[in-house]
N, C-alpha and C positions, 0 to 999 in steps of 0.2 A: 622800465626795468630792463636791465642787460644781460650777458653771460654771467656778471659776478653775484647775481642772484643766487645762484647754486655754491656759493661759498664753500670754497676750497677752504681744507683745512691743512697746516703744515703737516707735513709730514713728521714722525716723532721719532727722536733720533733712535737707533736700531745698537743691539751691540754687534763688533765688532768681531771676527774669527782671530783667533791667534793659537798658530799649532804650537804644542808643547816646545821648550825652547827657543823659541823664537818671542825677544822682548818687546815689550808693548808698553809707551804708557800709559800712566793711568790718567782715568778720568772720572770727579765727583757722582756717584749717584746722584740720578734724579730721586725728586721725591714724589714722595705716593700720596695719591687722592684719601682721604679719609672719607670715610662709606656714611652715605646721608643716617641723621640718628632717626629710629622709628619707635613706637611707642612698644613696648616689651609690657606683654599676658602679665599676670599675676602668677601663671602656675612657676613663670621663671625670675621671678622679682628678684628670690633668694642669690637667683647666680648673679645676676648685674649689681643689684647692690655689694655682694660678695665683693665683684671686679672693680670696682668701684674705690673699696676699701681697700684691697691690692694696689690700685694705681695709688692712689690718696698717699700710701704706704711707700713709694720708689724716692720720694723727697720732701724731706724738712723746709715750712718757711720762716725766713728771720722774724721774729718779733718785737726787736728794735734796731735802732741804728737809724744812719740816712737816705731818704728814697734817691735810689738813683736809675738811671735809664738802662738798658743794654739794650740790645738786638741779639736774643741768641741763635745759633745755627742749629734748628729742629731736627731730631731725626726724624726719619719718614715713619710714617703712620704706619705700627704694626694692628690694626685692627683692636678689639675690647680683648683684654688677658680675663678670660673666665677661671674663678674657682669655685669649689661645689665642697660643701661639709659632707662628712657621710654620714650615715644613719643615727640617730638620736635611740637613745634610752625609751623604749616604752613606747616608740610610733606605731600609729597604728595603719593598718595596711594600704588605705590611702596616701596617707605619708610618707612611706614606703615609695610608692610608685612618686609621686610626687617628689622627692628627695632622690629617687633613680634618674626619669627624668632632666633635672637640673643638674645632677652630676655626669650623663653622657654628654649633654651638651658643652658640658667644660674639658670633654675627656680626650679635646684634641690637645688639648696640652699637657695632662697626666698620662697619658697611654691608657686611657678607659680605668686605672687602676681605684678611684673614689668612686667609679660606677659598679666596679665589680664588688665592692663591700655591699651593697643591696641585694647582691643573688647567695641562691645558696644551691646545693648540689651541683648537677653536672652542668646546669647553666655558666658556673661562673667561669667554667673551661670554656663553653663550647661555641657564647653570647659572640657573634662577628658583628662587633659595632661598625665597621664599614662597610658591609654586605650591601646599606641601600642609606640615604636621609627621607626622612617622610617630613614634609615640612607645612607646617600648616597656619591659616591665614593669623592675625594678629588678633585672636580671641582666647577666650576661657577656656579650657577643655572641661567636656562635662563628666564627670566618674557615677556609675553605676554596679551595684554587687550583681553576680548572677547567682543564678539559684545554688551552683557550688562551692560558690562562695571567692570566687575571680576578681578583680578588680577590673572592670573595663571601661576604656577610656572614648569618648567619642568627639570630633572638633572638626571642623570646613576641614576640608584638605586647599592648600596653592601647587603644591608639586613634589615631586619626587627628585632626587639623584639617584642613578647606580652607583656601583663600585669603582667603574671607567669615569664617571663626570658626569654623563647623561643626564641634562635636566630634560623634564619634562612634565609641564604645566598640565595643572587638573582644573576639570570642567567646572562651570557654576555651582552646579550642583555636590561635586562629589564631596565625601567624607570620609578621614579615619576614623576608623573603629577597629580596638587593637587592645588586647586583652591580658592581662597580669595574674598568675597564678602565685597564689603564696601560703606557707607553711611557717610553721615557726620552729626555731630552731632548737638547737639545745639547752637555750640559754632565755626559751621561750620569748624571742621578738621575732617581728614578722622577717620573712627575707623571701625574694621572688626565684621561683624554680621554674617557671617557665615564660617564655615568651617570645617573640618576634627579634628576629637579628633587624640592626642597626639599629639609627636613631630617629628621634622626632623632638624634633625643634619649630619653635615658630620663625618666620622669615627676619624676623629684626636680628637672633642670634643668627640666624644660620648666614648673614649677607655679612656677618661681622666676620667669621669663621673660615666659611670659604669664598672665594674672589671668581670672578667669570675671567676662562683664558679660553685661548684658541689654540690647538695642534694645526699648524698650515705644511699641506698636500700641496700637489704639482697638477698641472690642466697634464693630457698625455700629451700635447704638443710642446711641453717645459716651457710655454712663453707665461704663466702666473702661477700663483699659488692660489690653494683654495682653501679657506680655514675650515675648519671644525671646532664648535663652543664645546668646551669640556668644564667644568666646575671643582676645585679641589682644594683643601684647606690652604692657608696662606702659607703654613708651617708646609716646610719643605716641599714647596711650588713649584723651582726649578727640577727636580729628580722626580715628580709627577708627569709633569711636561712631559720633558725627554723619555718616561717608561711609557707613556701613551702614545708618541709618536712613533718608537720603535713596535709598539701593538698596533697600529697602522690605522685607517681609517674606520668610523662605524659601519657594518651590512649595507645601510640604504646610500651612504657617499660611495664605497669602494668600486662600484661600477664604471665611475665619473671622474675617480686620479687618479695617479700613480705616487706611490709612498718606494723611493728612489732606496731606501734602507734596503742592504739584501737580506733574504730572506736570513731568519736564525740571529741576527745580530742583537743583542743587549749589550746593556751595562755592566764592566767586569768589577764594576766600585758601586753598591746598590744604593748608594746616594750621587747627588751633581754636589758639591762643597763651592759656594761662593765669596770670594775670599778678594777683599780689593776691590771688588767689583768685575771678577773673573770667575767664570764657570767653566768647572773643570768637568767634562764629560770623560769617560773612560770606556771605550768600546771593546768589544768580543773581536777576534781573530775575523769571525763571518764578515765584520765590514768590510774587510781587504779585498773580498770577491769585487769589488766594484770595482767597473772602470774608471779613468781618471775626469773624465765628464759628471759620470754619475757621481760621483765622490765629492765633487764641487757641489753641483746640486742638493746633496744630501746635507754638508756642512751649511748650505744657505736655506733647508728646510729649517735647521737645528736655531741656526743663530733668528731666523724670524720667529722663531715657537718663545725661542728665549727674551725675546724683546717683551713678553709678557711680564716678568718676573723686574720688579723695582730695585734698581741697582746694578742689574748684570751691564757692562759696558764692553766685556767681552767675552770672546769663547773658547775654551781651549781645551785642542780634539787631542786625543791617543787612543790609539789601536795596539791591545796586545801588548800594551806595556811601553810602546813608542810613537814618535810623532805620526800622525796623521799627514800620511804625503798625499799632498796635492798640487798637481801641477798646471790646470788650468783656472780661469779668472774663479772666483766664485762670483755666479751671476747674481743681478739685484731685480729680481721680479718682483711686477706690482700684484699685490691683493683686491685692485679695485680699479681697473682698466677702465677710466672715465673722463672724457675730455669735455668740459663745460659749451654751450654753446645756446643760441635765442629759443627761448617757448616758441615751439609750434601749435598755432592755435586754428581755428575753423570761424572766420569769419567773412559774413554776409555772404553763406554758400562758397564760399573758396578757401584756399590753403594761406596763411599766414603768418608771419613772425611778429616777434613782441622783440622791438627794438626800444631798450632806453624806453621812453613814455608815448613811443608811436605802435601803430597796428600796420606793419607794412608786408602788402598781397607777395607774395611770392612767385616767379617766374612761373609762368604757364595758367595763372589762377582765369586767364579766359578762357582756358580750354575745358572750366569745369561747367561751364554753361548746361544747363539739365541735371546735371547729377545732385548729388545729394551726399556732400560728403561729411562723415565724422570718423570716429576715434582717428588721426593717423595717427603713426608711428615712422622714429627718424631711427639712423643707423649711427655709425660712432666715424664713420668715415671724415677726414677734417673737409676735404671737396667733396662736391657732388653727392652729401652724403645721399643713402638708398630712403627714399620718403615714400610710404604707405596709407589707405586710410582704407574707410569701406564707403561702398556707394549704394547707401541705404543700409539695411542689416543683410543682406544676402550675398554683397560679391566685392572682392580682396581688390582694389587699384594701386597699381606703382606710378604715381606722380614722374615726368618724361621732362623734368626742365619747361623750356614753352612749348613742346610737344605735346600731343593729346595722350592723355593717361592709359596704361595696357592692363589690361584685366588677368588677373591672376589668379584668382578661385572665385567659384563660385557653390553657395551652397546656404539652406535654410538656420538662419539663426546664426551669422557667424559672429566670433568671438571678435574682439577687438585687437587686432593685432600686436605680435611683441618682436624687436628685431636684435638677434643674436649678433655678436660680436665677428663672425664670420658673415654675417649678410644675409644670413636665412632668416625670414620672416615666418612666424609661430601664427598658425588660427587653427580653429575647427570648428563645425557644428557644434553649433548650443547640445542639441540631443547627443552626444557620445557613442560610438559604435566601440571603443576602445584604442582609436588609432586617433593622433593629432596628423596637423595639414604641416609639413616647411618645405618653402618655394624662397627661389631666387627670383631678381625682378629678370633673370633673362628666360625666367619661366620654368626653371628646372626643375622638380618637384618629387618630392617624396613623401612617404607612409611614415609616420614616427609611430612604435607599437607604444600603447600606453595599456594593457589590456585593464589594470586596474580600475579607469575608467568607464569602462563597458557598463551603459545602461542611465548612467550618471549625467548632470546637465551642467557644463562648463560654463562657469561665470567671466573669471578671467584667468588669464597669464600670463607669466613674465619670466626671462629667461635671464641669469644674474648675467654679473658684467663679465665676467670672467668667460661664460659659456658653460658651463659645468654642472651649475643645477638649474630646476625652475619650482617655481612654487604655481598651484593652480587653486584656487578656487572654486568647490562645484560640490555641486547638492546629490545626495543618497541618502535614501532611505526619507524623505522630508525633510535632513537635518544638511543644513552648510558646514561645510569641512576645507580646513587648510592642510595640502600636502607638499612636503618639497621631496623632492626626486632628484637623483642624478640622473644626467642628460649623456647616454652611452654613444659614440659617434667610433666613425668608420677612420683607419687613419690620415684621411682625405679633410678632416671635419666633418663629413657629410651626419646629419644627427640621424640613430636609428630607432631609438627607443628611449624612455623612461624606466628608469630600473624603479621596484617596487621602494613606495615611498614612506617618507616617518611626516608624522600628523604633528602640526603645530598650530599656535594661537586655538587651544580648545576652549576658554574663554568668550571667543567674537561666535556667536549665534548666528547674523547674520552678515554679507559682505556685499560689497558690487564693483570693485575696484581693486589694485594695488598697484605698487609699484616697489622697483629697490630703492635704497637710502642708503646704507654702505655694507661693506664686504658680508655684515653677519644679520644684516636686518631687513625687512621688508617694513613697509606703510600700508595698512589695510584701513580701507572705508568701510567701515561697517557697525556693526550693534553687537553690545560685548552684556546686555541687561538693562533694562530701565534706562538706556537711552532718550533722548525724545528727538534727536534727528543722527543721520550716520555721523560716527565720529571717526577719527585719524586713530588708531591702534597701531602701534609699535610693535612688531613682534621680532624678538632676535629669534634665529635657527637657533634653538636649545639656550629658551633664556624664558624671564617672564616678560608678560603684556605691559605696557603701559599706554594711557591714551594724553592727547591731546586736546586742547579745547575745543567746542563743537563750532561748525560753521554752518548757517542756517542754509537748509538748501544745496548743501554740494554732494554732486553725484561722481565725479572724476577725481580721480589724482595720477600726480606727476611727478618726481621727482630726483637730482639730480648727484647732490655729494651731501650727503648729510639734515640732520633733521631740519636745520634752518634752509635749505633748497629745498622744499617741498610745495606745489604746487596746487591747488585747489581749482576748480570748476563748479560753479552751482549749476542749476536746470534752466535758471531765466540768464544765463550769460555770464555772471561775476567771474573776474579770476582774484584770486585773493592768494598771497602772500605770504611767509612768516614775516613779523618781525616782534624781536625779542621773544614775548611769552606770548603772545597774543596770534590774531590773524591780521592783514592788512587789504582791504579790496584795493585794486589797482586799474582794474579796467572792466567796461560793461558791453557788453555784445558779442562777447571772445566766447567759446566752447573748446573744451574736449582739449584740455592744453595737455604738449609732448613735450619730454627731454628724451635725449637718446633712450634709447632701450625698449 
């Protein structure tokens, strides 16, 4: 196994800036993935089948004549077109809610108007069907009356959206429970007067509906972007973007970028109109506060936000009603600063690489005579990268070429090291005082304040590629918990703290391991339920879990660009591989395998 283990993925063509006036040609959209099909509840049969009969309805087939071939040129998949009947003659209050239901879910394409014939009084003003999505797993909802005679609805919960995009995955256990008030009206049939703002859909509609994008921030050193997963209907995607980006990062990122938009600036056309394959942005007079650096910067936050939207091929700015002058390059930053290179692996007590189908010892590996080394960790540097491990569990070594190794921390229980994009190596005590360890190998060392770990027992962590955030792993209260954090640093780099963090993967129980996989996702080893050995969990920042198939016995992971470079260790040795859907053992004796990071 080589460097190209880690499978590099092309990069995917971006659109293009073009300030107002200035001609550009055009170029074909790409086309759109259509959203895997999942099995759709019974409580929403009504709507898909509805949608169904809507598409069924967009074209006539011949019924005679001669068969002949074509290839036609598809449009891109716009997602299922939901329609929803409104309320029937004589339903009864269940049904009611049931035919509410189905019709908010379709109501991003009527403007809620077939969901608001279910309400009656001041509901049908006041209902903010995008207040929040409650979304919940691919079951039956169960209806119960209460003693007032309420219609209440109870079903698993998977997750929520805000108003902003905000996903955020719900635990094994949780449930909605969400309650329908109804009266009858003048005309004596049910209609609901009270209830909860927004919707609830189960995941097959809601994945049809709205699409996962990214608003992409800037490191404060302007060398990457850093995204943010936001979630928002496909219908009018591009003028979501753009209004979230100019609303600038969430609380728990804002510590950790810089959102280059000056301050007050919006859109002075409350839609982006994609036309050709050009998005037409229109900004506020406030853009013009920026210098001509930051105003490049800002156009290549816009045009990377926009590479989300299928179709945009390019971008065109105005301010105030005229071109968008910019005088310097618009920079081309990566989202995922990773350069492939050999597993680092721990074999027969020394440091080694995994060349191709060999296990070859690494320069200095006789200088580990007595120690005891595992986890390391490698740096991104293409020379001499910085190499780390621990010697035993108690104390941090920086690997010296064929020099004898220099000890770097020391202290009970330490974590398994993670090495930042700058060169600073991340550890602490298992036990948490609320401060993490980062040193340099020429020993330079500081306090990172984390205070919300105070008390807590760090399993792992890992610091992304970019530098910007880290995700940790560590137990409170008896219960395993994923947090990511922005990584607050001095304008040196030097890191100072953790800003307080947002909780993901609530699914996974329990972990021992992670690592990154691309810009918006982490790989966690752990138990997500009824497991029966750790499995490979997927967790995007603001996205749902998914797992992988199990590998008997493995305690480590690795990984380098993407799901297919991901790396496995078992406890008696294996390293084991993707390939395709599966796993692949590759070598026996190896531990504790590294890719940068």
């Amino acid at each position: 196994m080589t460097a190209a283990a880690d499978s590099h993925h092309a990069a995917l063509p971006g659109p293009r800036l073009r300030l107002a006036g200035r001609p550009s040609p055009r170029r074909r959209p790409d086309p759109r993935r259509r959203p895997d099909p999942r099995r759709r509840p019974a409580a929403v049969l009504a709507v898909v089948v509805a949608a169904l009969v809507v598409l069924a309805g967009c074209a006539s087939l011949p019924r005679s004549g001669p068969v002949t071939a074509s290839d036609p040129d598809l449009p891109a998949a716009q997602g299922i077109g939901l329609f929803a009947r409104g309320p029937e003659v004589g339903a009864s209050p269940q049904e009611i809610v049931d035919g509410f239901l189905a019709a908010s879910a379709a109501g991003y394409s009527d403007d809620f108007l077939v969901a608001r014939q279910f309400l009656a009084g001041t509901a049908e003003q006041t209902w903010q069907p995008l207040a929040q999505v409650r979304i919940f797993a691919d079951a039956q909802p169960q209806y119960t009356r209460t003693p007032d005679g309420a219609v209440r609805l109870s079903v698993a919960s998977q997750a929520t959206v805000d108003s902003d995009g905000r996903f955020t995955e719900s635990g094994p256990q949780a449930a909605i429970e969400t309650e329908f008030t109804l009266v009858r009206d003048a005309d004596g049939e049910w209609r609901i007067i009270e209830l909860d703002d927004g919707v609830l859909v189960p995941f097959a509609i809601f994945s049809s509906v709205y699409v996962q994008s990214a608003l992409y921030f800037v490191t404060p050193d302007r060398q990457a972007f850093v995204p943010e997963v936001r979630w928002f209907p496909r219908e009018n995607l591009a003028t979501a973007l753009v209004r979230g980006l100019l609303q600038g990062p969430s609380p728990w990122l804002s510590p950790g970028v810089v959102n280059v938009a000056p301050t007050g600036t919006r859109m002075t056309v409350e839609s982006v109109a994609v036309t050709d394959g050009i998005a037409q942005v229109n900004l506020s007079a406030e853009s013009l506060a920026a210098e001509s650096e930051e105003r490049a910067l800002f156009a290549a936050q816009l045009t990377r936000t926009l590479r989300e939207v299928p179709g945009v091929q390019e971008v065109q700015l105005t301010a105030a009603g005229a071109p968008y002058e910019i005088t310097d390059d618009v920079p081309e930053l990566p989202a995922y600063p990773y350069s492939s290179r050999n597993p680092v692996v721990v074999a027969d007590g020394a440091l080694a690489e995994v060349d191709g189908g060999e296990v070859v010892p690494r320069p200095g590996a006789d200088q580990l005579a007595g120690l005891d080394p595992r986890h390391p960790a490698v740096g991104y540097e293409q020379q001499n990268p910085t190499t780390v491990f621990l010697d035993g569990a108690d104390r941090l070594m920086a690997a010296a070429g064929a020099d004898a190794p220099v000890e770097l921390v020391t202290g009970a229980g330490l974590v398994p090291p993670s090495v930042d994009l700058r060169g600073w190596v991340w550890t602490t005590p298992a036990a948490n005082d609320g401060t993490l360890v980062a040193v340099r190998p020429d020993r330079t060392r500081v306090g990172v304040a984390a205070p919300w770990l105070d008390g807590g027992t760090v399993v792992s962590l890992r610091i992304s590629r970019e530098g910007a955030r880290a995700v940790v792993v560590w137990q409170a209260a008896g219960s395993t918990v994923i947090d990511a954090a922005a990584v607050v640093r001095d304008v040196d780099g030097t890191p100072r703290a953790l800003a307080e963090p947002v909780r993901i993967g609530d699914r996974v129980t329990a972990a021992a391991d992670l690592a990154w996989v691309d810009e918006n996702t982490v790989a966690v080893l752990g138990d997500s339920g009824g497991d029966s050995e750790p499995t490979v969990h997927l967790l995007p920042l603001g996205g749902p879990t998914s797992r992988l198939p199990v590998v008997e016995g493995a305690v480590s992971i690795a990984a380098g660009r993407g799901e297919r470079s991901i790396l496995l260790g078992t406890g008696d040795g294996r390293l084991y591989e993707r390939t395709g859907a599966a796993w692949r053992a590759v070598h026996d004796d190896v531990f504790d395998p590294a890719l940068p990071g």
